[in-house]
N, C-alpha and C positions, 0 to 999 in steps of 0.2 A: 622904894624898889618897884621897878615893871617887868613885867613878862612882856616882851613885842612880841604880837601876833604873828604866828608862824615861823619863828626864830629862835632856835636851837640856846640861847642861851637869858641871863637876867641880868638887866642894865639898875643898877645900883644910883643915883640922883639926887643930891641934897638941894642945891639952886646952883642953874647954871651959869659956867660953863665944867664945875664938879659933878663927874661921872665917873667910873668903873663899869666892866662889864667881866661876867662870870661864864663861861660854856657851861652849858648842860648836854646830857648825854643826846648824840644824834639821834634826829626823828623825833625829838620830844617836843610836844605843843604847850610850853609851860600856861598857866590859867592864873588861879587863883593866888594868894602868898597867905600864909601866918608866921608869924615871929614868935617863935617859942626860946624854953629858958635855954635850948642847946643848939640854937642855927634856927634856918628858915626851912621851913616844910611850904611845897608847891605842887599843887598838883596837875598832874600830866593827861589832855584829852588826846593823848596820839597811843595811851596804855591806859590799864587798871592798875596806876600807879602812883606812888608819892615819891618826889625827888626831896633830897635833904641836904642841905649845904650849913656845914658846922661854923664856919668864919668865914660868911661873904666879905670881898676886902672892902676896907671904907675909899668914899670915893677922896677923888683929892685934884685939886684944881687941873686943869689942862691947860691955864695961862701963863705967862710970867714965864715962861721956858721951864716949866718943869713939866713932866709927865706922866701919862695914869699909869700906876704899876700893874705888873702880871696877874691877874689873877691868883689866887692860890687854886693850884692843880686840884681838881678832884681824885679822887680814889678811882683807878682805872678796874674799870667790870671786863669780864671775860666774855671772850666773845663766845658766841654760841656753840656747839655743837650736836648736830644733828644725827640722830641714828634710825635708820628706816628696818623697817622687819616684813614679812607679811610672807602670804605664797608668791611663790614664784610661776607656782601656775595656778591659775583660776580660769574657772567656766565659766564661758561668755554669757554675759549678761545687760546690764545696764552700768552698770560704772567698773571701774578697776579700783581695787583699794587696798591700803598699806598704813601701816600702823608708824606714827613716829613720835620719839620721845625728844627730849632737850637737857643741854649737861646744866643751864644756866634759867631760873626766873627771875623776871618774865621772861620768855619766851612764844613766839609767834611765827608758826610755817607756813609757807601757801606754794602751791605747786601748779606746775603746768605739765602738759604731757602732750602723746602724740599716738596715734596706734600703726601699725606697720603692718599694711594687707597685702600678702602676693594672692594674686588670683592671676591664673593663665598666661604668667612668664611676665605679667605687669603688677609694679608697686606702687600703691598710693599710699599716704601717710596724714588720713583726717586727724585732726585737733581732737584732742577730751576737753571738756570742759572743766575748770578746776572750780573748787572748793574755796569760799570765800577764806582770808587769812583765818586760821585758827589759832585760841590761846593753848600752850604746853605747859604744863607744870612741870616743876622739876619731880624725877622718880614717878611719872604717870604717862604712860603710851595714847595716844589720841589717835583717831582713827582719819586718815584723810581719803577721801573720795571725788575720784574726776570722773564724770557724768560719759556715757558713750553716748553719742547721738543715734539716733534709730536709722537713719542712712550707715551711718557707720559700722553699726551692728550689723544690718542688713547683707553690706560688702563683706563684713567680716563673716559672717554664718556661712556666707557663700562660698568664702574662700575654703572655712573649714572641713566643705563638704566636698570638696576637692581632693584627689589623689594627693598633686603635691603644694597645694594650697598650706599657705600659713597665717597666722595671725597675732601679733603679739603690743605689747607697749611698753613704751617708755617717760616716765614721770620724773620731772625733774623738782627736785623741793629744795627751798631754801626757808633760811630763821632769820629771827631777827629780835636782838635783846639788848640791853644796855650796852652792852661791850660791841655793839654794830653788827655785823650779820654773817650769816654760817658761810664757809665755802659751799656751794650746791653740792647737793648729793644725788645720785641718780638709782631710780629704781627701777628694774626690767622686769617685766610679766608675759608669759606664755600663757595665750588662752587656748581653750579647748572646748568642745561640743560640749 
């Protein structure tokens, strides 16, 4: 059995031209193999995980006009979902941040954003910096944080100090688990002096 580098799935090989091949769940970097007494255990450097396959199929010639059967299906994981919390308004500072949990493990969110400055009848919309992907447990809220830049801040203070100046953001975060990846969920924050 091999793991091909950077391929979603494990090519099965007794002497060629006898092959099979298995999918493994998207995004997974399979590595290493052991053959235990109930399937193959492989481990995954794309997670902090261990994939398991109960009856990888045997391979069987590809010559003589016959050919390789289907795979046997794995057991389909749920795709993610994502649930964001936090304030809705927070004081300006250095990052904007919101709390998100996950319905499924593993689970891993990474978000992007944007802040939204009227100063003087004109809107810019500098980038936050996001937060490297973080791991989610199931049943545990993890905190994520996108970085404001000090120009940013700076526009934004200035806005706030305005009659009708505003300043707010917007964070989009997506997951991503066995079962492939969350629909994006979007989180809005009103900042304040």
């Amino acid at each position: 059995m091999y793991t091909p580098s950077a391929n979603s799935q494990l090519l099965t090989a007794t002497a060629l031209p006898t092959f099979a091949f298995t999918p493994l769940p998207a995004g997974s970097e399979p590595w290493d193999i052991t053959n235990g007494n109930d399937g193959v255990w492989i481990t995954d450097l794309a997670s902090t995980r261990l994939l398991h396959l109960y009856n990888p199929p045997a391979p069987s010639p590809s010559s003589g006009g016959s050919t390789t059967p289907a795979p046997a299906p794995l057991a389909k994981a749920a795709a993610p979902k994502l649930s964001l919390s936090g304030k809705s308004k927070q004081k300006l500072g250095n990052a904007v941040q919101l709390k998100v949990s996950c319905s499924v493990s593993p689970c891993s969110a990474s978000a992007t954003g944007a802040l939204k400055v009227k100063l003087g009848g004109a809107t810019t919309q500098p980038k936050l910096s996001a937060t490297k992907s973080v791991q989610v447990p199931t049943g545990h809220a993890v905190v994520l944080k996108l970085e404001i830049s000090p120009k940013a801040k700076q526009a934004a203070a200035k806005a706030l100090a305005e009659k009708d100046g505003k300043a707010s953001a917007k964070v989009t975060v997506n997951g991503n688990g066995d079962g492939g990846n969350s629909p994006a969920v979007v989180f809005k924050v009103t900042l304040k002096k």
